[in-house]
Structure formats: C-alpha cells, structure tokens
NUKOLNU-783853 format. One record per atom (N, C-alpha, C, O): x, y, z. Coordinates in steps of 0.02 Angstrom, whole numbers, padded with zeros to 5 digits, always signed. Example, Ala and Ser with C-alpha at 12.3 -4.5 7.8 and 13.67 -1.06 7.14 Angstrom:
2
+00660-00284+00390+00615-00225+00390+00660-00165+00390+00712-00166+00423+00642-00112+00354+00684-00053+00357+00645+00002+00394+00670+00057+00402
end
This chain:
298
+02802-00450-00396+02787-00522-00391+02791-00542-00318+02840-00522-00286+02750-00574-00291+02741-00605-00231+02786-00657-00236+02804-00688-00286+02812-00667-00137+02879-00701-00118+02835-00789-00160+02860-00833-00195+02778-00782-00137+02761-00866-00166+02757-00875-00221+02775-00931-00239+02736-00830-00271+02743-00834-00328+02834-00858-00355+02856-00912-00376+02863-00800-00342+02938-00798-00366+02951-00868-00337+02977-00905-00378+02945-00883-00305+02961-00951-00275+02950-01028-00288+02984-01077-00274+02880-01020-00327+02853-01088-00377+02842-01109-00411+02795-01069-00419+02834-01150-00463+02866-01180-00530+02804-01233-00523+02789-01266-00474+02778-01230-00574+02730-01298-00604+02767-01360-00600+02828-01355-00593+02750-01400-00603+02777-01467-00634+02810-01476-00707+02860-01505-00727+02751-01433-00742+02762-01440-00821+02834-01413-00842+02864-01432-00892+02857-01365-00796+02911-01343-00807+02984-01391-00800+03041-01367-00795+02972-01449-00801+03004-01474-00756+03038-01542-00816+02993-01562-00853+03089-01567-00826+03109-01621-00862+03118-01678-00825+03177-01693-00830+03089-01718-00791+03101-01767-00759+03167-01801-00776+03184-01813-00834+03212-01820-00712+03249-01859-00726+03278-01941-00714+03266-01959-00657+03302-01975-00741+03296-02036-00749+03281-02070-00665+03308-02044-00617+03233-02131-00657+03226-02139-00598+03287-02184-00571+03312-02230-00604+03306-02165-00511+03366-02173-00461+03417-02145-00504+03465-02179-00524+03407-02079-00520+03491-02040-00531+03456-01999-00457+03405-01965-00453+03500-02017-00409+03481-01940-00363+03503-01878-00375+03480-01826-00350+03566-01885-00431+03608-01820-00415+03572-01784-00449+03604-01735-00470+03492-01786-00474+03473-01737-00501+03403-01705-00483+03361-01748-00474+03381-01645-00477+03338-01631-00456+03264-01664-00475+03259-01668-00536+03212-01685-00442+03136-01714-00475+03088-01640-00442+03106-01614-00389+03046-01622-00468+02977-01593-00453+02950-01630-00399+02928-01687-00402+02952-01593-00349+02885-01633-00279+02857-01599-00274+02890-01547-00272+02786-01586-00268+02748-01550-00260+02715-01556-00194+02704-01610-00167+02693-01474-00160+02685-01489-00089+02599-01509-00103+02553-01492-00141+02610-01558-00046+02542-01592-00028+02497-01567+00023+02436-01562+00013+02534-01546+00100+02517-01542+00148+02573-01510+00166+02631-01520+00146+02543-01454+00224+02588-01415+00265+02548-01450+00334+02488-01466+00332+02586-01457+00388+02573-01474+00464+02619-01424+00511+02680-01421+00506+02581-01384+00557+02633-01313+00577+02630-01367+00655+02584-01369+00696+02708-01412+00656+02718-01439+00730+02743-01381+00817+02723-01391+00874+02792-01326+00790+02787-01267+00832+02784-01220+00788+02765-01221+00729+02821-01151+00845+02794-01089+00805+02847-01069+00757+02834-01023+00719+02910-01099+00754+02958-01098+00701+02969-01149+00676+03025-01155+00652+02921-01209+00671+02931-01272+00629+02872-01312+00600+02820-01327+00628+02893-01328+00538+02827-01343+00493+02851-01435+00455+02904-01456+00431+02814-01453+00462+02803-01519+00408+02778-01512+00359+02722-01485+00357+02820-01540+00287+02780-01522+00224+02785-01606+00201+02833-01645+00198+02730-01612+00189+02716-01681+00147+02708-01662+00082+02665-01624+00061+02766-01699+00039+02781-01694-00012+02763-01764-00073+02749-01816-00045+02763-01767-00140+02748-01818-00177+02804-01791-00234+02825-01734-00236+02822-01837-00273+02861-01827-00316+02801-01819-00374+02750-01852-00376+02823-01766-00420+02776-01755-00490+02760-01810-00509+02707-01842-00500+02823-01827-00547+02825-01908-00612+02805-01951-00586+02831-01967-00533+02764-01979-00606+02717-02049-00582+02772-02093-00565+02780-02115-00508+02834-02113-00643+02870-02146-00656+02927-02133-00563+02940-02178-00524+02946-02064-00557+03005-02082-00514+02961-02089-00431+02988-02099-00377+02895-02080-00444+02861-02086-00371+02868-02138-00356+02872-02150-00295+02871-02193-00408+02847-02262-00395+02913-02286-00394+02912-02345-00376+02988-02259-00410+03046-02297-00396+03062-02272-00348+03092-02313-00313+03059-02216-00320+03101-02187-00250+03089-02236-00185+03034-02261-00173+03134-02243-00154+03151-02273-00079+03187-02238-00050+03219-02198-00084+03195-02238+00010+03246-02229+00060+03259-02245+00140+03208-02247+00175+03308-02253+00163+03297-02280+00239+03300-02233+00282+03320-02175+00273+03277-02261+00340+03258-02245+00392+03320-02173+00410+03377-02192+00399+03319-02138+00422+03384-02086+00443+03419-02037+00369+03453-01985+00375+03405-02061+00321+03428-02038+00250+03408-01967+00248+03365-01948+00288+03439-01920+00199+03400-01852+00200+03404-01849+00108+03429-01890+00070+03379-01802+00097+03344-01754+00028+03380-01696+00027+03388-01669+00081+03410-01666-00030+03392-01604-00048+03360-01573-00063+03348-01578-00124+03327-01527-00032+03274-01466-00059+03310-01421-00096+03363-01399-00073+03283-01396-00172+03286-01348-00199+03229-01304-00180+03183-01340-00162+03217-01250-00178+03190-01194-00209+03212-01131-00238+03241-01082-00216+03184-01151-00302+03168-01117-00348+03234-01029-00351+03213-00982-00317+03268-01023-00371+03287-00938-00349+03318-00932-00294+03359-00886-00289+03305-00982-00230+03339-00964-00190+03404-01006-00166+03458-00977-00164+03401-01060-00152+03429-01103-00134+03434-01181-00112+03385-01218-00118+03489-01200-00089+03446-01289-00085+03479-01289-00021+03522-01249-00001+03441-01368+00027+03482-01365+00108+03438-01435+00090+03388-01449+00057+03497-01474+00141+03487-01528+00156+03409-01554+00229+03406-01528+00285+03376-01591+00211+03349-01622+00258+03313-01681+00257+03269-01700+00219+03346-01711+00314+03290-01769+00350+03237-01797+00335+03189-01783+00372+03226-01839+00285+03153-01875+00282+03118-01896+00343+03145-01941+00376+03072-01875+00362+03049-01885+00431+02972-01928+00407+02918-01917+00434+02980-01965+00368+02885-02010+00361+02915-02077+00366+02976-02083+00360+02874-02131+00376+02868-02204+00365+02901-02219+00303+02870-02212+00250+02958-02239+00305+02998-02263+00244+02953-02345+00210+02966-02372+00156+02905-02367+00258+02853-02393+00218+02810-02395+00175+02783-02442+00146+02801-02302+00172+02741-02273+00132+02791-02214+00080+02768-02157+00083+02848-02221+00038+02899-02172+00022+02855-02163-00040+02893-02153-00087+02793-02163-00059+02753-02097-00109+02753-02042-00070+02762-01986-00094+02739-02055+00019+02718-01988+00037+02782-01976+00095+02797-02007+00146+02814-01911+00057+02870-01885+00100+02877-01819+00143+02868-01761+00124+02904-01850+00230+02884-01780+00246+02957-01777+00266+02999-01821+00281+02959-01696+00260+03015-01672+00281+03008-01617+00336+03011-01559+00316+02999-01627+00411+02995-01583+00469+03066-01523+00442+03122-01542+00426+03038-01439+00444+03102-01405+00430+03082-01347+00476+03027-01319+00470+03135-01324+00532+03130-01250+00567+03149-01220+00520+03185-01254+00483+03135-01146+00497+03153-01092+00501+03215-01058+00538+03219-01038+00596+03270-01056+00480+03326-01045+00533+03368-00990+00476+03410-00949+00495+03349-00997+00416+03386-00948+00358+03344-00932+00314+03283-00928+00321+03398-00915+00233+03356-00893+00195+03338-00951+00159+03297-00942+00113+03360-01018+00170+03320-01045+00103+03261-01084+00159+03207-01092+00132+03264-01106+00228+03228-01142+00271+03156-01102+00265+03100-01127+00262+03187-00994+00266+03122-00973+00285+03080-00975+00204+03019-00972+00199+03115-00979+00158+03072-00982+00076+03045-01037+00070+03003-01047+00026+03067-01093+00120+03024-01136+00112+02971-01145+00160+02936-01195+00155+02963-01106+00202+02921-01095+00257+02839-01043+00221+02782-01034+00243+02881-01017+00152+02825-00967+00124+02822-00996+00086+02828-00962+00035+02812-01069+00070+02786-01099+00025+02691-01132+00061+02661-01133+00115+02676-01157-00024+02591-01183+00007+02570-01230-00015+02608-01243-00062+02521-01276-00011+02487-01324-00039+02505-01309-00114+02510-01249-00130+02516-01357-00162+02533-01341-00219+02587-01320-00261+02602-01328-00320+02616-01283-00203+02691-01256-00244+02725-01330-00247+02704-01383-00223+02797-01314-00291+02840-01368-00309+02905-01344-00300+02924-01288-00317+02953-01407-00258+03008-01384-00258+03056-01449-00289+03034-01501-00313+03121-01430-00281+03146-01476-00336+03185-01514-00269+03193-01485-00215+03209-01589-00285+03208-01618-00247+03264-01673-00253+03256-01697-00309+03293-01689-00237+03378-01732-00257+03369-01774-00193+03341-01747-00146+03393-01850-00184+03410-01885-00136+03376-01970-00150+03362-01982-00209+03367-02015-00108+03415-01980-00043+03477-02016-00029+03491-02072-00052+03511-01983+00007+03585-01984+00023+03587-01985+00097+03541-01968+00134+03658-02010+00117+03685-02011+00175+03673-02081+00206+03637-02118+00172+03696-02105+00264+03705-02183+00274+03629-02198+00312+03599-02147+00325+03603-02249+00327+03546-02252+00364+03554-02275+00456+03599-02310+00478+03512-02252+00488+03521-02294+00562+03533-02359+00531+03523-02358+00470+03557-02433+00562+03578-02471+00574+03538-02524+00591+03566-02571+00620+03475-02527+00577+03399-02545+00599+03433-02634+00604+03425-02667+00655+03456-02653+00565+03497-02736+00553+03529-02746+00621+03509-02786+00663+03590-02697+00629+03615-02701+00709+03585-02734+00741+03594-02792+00758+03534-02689+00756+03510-02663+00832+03447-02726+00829+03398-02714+00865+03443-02798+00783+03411-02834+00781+03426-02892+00857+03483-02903+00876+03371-02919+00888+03365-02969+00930+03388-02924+01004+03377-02953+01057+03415-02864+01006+03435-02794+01061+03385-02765+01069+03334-02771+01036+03393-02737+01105+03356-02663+01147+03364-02626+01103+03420-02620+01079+03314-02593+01082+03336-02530+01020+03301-02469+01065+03242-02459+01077+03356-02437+01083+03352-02369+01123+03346-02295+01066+03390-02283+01024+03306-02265+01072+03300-02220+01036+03295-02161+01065+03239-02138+01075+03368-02118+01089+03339-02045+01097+03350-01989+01066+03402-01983+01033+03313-01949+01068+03295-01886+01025+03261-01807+01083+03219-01796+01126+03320-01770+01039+03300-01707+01069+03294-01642+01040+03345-01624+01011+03234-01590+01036+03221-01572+00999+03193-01585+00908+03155-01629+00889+03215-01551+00881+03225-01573+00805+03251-01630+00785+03242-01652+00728+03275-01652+00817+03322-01747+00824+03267-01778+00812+03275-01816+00765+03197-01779+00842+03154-01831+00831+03139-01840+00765+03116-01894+00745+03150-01786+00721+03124-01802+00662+03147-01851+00612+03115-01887+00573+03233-01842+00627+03280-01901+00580+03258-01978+00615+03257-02031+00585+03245-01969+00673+03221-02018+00687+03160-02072+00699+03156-02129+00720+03114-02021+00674+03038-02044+00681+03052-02090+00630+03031-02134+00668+03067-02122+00578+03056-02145+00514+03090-02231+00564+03067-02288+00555+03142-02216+00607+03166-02263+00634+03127-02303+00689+03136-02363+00703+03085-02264+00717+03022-02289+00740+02983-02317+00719+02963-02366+00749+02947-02293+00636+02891-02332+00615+02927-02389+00594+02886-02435+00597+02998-02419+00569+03031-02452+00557+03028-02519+00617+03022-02580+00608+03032-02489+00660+03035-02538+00718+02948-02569+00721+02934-02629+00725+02898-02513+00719+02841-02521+00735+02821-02574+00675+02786-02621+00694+02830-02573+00637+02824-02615+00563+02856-02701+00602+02816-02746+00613+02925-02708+00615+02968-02741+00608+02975-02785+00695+03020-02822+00713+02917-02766+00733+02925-02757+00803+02945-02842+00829+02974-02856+00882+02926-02879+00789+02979-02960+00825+03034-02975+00800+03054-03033+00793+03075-02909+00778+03139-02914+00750+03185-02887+00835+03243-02908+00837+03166-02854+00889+03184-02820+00935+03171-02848+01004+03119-02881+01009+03209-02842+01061+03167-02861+01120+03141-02784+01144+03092-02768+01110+03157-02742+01183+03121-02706+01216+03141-02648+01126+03181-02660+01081+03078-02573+01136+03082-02553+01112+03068-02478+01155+03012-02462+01173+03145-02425+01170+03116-02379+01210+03114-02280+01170+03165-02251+01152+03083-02267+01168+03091-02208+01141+03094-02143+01176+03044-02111+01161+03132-02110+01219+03130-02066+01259+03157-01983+01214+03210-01966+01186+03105-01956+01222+03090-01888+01190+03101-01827+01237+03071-01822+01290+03142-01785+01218+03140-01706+01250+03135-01646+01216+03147-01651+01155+03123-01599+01235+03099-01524+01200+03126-01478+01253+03144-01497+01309+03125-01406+01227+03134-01355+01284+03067-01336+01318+03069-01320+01377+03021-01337+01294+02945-01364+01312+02897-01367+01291+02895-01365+01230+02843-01373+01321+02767-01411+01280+02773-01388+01219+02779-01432+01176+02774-01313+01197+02762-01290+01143+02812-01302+01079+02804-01286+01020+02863-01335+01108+02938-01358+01065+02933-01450+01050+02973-01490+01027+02883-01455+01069+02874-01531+01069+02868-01563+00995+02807-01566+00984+02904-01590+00938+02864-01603+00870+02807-01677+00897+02805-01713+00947+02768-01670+00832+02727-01707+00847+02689-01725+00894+02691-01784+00913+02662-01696+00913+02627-01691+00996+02553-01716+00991+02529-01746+01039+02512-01702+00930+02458-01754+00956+02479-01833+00931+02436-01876+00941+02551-01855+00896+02572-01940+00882+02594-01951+00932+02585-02008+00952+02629-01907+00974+02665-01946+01017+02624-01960+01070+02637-02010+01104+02565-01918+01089+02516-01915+01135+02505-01980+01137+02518-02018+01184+02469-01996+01060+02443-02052+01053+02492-02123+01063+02474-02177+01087+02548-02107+01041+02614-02170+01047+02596-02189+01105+02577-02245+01122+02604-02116+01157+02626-02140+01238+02587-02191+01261+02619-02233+01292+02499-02204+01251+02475-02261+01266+02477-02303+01226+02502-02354+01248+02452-02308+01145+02442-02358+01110+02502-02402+01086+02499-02452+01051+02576-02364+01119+02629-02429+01088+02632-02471+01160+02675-02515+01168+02590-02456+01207+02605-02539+01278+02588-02546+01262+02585-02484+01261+02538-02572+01215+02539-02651+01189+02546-02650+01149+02494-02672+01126+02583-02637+01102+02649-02667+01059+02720-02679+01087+02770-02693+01055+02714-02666+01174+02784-02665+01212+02843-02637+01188+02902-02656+01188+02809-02580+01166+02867-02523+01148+02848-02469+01204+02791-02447+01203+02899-02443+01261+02885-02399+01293+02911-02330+01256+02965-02323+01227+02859-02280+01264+02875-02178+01252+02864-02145+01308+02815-02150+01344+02916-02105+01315+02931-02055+01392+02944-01978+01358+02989-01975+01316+02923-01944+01368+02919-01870+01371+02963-01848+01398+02975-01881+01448+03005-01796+01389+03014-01743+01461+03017-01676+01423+03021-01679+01361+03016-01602+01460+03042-01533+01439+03087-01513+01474+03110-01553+01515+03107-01464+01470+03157-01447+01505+03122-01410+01565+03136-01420+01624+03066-01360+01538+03030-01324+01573+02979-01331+01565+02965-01307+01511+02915-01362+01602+02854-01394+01599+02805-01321+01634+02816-01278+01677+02743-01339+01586+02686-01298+01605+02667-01322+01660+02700-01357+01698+02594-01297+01669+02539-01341+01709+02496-01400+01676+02469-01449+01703+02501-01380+01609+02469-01420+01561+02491-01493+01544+02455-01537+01520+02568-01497+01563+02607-01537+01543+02601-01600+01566+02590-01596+01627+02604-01681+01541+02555-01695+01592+02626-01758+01588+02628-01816+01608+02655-01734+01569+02732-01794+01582+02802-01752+01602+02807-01693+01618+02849-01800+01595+02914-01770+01639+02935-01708+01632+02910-01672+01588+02988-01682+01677+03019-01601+01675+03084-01640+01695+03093-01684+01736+03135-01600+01641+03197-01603+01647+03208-01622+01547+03176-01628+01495+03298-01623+01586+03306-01644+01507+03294-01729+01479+03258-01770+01506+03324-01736+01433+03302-01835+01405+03345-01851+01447+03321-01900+01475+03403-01839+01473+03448-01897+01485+03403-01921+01590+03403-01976+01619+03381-01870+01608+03322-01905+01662+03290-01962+01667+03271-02001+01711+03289-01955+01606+03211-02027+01562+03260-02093+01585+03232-02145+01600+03346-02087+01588+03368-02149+01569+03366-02199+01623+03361-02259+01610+03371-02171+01700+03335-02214+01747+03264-02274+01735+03254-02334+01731+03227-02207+01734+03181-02261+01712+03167-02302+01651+03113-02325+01631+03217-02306+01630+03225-02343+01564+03231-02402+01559+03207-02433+01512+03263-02425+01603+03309-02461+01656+03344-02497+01595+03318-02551+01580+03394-02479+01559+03446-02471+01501+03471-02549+01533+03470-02563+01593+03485-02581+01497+03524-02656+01522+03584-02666+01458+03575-02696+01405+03641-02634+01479+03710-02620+01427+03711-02669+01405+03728-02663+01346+03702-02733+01421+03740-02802+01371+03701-02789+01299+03725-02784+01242+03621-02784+01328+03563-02814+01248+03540-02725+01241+03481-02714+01255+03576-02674+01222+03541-02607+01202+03607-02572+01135+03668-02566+01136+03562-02558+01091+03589-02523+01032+03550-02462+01032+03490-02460+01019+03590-02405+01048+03562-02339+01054+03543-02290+00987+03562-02326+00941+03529-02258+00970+03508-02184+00903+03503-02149+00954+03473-02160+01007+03550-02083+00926+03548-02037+00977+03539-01981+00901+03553-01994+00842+03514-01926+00928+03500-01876+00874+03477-01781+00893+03416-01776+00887+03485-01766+00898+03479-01691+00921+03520-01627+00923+03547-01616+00869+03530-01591+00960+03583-01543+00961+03655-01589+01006+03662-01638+01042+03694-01541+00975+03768-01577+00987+03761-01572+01069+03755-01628+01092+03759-01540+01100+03764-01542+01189+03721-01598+01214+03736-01639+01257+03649-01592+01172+03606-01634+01213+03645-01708+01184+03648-01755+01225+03674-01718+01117+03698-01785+01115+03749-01797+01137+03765-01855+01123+03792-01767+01171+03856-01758+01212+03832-01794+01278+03857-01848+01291+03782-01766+01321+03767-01790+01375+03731-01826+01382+03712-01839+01439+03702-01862+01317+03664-01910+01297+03716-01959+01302+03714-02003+01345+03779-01954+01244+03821-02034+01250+03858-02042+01297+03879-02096+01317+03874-01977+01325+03895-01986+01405+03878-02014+01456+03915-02042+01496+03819-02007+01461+03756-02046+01522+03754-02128+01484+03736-02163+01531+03760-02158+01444+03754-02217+01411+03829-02234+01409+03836-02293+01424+03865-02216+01402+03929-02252+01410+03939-02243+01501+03976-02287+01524+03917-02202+01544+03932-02193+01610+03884-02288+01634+03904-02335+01669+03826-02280+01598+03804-02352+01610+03795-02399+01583+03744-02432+01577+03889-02415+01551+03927-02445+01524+03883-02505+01461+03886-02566+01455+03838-02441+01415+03823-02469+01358+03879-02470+01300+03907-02416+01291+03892-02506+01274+03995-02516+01238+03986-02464+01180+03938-02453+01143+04044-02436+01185+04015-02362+01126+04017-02384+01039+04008-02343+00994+04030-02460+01031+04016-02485+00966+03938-02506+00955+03922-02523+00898+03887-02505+01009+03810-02503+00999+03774-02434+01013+03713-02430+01019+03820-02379+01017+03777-02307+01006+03809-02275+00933+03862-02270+00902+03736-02258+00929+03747-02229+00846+03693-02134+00853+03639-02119+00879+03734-02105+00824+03699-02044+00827+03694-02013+00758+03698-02061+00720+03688-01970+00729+03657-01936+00655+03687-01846+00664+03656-01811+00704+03719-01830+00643+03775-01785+00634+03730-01714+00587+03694-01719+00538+03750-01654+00623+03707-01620+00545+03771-01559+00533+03798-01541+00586+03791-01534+00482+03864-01514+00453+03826-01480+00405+03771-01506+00394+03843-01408+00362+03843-01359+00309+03836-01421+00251+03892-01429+00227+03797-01458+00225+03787-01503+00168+03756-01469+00112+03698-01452+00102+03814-01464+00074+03792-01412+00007+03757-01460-00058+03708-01463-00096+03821-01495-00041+03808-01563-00119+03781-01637-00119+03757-01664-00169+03788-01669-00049+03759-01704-00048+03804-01773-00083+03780-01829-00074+03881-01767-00130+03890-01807-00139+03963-01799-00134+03996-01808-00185+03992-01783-00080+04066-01772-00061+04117-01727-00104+04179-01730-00098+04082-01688-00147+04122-01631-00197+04130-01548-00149+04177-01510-00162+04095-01537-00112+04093-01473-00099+04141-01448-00021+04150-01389-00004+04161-01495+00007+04199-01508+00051+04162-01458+00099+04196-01446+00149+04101-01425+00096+04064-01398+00163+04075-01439+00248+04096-01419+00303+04049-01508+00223+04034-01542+00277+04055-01576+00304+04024-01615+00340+04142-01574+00291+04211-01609+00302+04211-01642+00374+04225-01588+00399+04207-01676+00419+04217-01679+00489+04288-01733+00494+04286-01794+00493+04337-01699+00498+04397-01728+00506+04424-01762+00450+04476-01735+00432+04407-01822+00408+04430-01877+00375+04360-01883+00344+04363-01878+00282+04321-01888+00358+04248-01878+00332+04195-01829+00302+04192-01769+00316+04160-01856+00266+04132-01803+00239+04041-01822+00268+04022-01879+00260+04003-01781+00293+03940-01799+00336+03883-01803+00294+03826-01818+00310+03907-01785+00229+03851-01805+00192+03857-01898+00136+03821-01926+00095+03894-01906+00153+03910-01970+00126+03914-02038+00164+03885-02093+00161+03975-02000+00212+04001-02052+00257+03933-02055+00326+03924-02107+00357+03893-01994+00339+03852-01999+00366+03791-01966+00346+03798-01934+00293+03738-01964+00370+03747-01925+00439+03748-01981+00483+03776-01965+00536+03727-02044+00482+03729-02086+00557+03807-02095+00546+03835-02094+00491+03837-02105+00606+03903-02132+00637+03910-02179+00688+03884-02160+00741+03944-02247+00692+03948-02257+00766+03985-02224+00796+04020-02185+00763+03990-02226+00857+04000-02169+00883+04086-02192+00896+04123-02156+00864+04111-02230+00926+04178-02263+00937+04220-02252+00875+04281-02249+00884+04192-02245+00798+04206-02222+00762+04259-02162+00756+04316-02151+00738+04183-02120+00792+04212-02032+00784+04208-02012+00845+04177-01960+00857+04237-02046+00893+04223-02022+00954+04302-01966+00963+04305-01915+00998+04345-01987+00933+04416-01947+00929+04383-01864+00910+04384-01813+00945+04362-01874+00858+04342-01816+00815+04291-01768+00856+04296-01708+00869+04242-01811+00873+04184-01778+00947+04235-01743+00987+04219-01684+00993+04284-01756+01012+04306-01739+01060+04359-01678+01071+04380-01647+01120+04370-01678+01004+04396-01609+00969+04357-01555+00957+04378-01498+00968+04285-01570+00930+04249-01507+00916+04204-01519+00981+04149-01502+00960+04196-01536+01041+04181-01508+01071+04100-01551+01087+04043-01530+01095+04121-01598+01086+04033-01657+01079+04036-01688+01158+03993-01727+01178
end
C-alpha cells in the first residue's frame, strides 16, 4: 500500500460530530496544496459536513488539530482570513513524522480535524493604537489571519505596520501576497517591510534581521500594541528592541509554540511554568510571562 493511500480516509468513513464540540475530530478534506518554500507547504482545507462547515469560527491567532489517519496528530496555526472560515489554511514545515505525512498528502485526501483552541491575538486591545505586527520566519503564518483582521477592520487602528523576516528570499512565506501587500496596502495606510538575513541579487528589499525594520518604523511607545511571533531568539530580540524603545511590556503580545498533544490542558506536554500553552495560550502578554521567558532562555 502506498504512503498516500495508508494515509487517507473518504469522508464517508467518517461520523460527523456535533457542531462546536471541538474536542472531537471532523473530516476536512484537502482542497489545495500551495508549496510556499522547499520544506513548507499550505494546505487549504474545508470541513466535509456541510452542517459543521457552516458553524466553525475562529480567531485570528487560534490553532487546529491535525489528525492523520495512522499516524498522528500536531497542533497548527490557522493561517487564512478568519473572515472566510469555510476555507482553512494551515501553512505546515516538515519537521517530523506526522508534519512529513502530512506533507505526502494531496488534493482530496482527508484528515481529521479538532479545534480551534488556544487564546486569540488581542485584535480589541490594540484598537484606536498602532498595531505593530512582527513576524519571523514561520511566525508569519499565526499571524497573517491578524492582518486580514486589521485589513477588514482598518478604521478600528491608527497606523498599521507589518515588518517581516526570513533567513532568505527562498524562506520567505507568501512571497507573491506579500509582494503584492508591499504596494497595494499604502493606500490603505498600512505600511509592509521585508528583510532576510542573507539577501540575493534578486532581492529587491532589506538585508538583515526584522528587528532592523524597527528604525524605520518609527515605533511611537505611547500609541503601539505589538504581535510578535517566530522563533524564540528572533522573539527575544524582538521584545527586547521594543521594550529598549520603551514600548510598556503590557502592549507586546507574542504566540508561544510548546509539544501540544491535547489541545485541552489534560496531557501536561505543553506545561510552561503555571501554564499550560495550549489553553492559556498560545498568545501571552508578555509582562505576564516575562518571569518564565527569562528562565527558559527567551
């Protein structure tokens, strides 16, 4: 039997369960694969049941459980327009065994699907403020949903800035949206800034890491509510550089990612001190858990 075969399940096979129980798996069936680098894929997903397509919601920053089939389940990131929640994407690298089974999945297969869970960005906050958004690497993805949020919602905000980094061009997600962001959100007066770490010739915006971008940002601490999201170092020297230009660490909020087995505080995987990261987060303010950051090393 072929790895895709062993791997996918009809719909029919499937008992739908009541709409808004999350704790139980639904049939989504893949819609669309989008290959953003060379170890990371977007799968646009739909829920089977007409019935739970049409009750599901979720906010901006929330994640899903993926089942598949035989192998295993892992938590991730809804990364689409929480405006449009028939169609769900979930950006996933390749990093194990259940990331890469779902990487050998195709148009059509079905995986089983639980959520969503975990707290949302703070989109209410960060109302009549600066809503600062940075993201690095794989970070953009929990956060893209917080973007179209803003883009939807845009005279809820004064400035709107989104500063993006990668290790380079080829690590970039979304690269022909953001292409397009970079001009078509001035005029919606939302500014997008690029950078890599290591830039081609091709590259036709910044070199260095995100926290570069924050100069020209020109960050104004009284009116800015930050989302920070990425690998733990890059968000380390992310809330570092923002508290150095004394943005108050009760308006930075970042999105946490921890071993999330269950999704509903039973499995004690994703414990972070007093907390559990699949419940209590994944967003945190940061003044919160800044004790706890500072122990493991953030």
């Amino acid at each position: 039997m072929t790895a895709p075969a062993l791997l996918s399940r009809t719909a029919a096979g499937f008992t739908p369960p009541l709409a808004g129980d999350e704790t139980l798996d639904r049939p989504a069936v893949i819609r669309r694969v989008v290959r953003e680098t060379p170890d990371t894929r977007t799968f646009w997903l739909s829920l089977a049941d007409p019935d739970a397509r049409a009750a599901y919601r979720f906010l901006p920053g929330q994640f899903n459980m993926l089942y598949v089939f035989g192998v295993g389940e892992v938590p991730i990131s809804v990364s689409s327009d929480p405006g449009l929640p028939t169609r769900l994407a979930h950006t996933i690298r390749s990093t194990g065994r259940v990331t890469d089974a779902i990487g050998a999945l195709r148009v059509g297969d079905v995986v089983g699907l639980r959520g969503p869970f975990g707290t949302p960005w703070p989109m209410q906050a960060a109302e009549g403020s600066d809503l600062l958004i940075v993201a690095g690497g794989l970070g953009l993805a929990p956060v893209r949903p917080a973007i179209y949020e803003a883009l939807r919602e845009r005279h809820a905000y004064r400035r709107v800035i989104v500063l993006v980094g990668a290790r380079g061009p080829e690590h970039m997600l979304y690269r022909g949206l953001l292409d397009a962001w970079h001009e078509w959100m001035r005029s919606r007066r939302m500014e997008v800034s690029l950078t890599v770490d290591v830039a081609d010739d091709a590259w036709p915006y910044g070199e260095g890491v995100v926290t570069t971008l924050f100069d020209g940002a020109r960050i104004d601490p009284d009116r800015t509510t930050a989302f920070v999201c990425g690998p733990e170092i890059m968000m380390s020297f992310a809330i570092r550089g923002l508290l150095a230009r004394d943005v108050p660490p009760d308006r930075v909020y970042l999105s946490m990612e921890r071993n999330m087995q269950c999704g509903v505080r039973l499995c004690g995987h994703c414990q972070f001190g007093p907390t559990f990261v699949c419940a209590d987060g994944p967003v945190f303010r940061y003044d919160r858990i800044a004790d706890l950051l500072g122990a493991h090393a953030l």
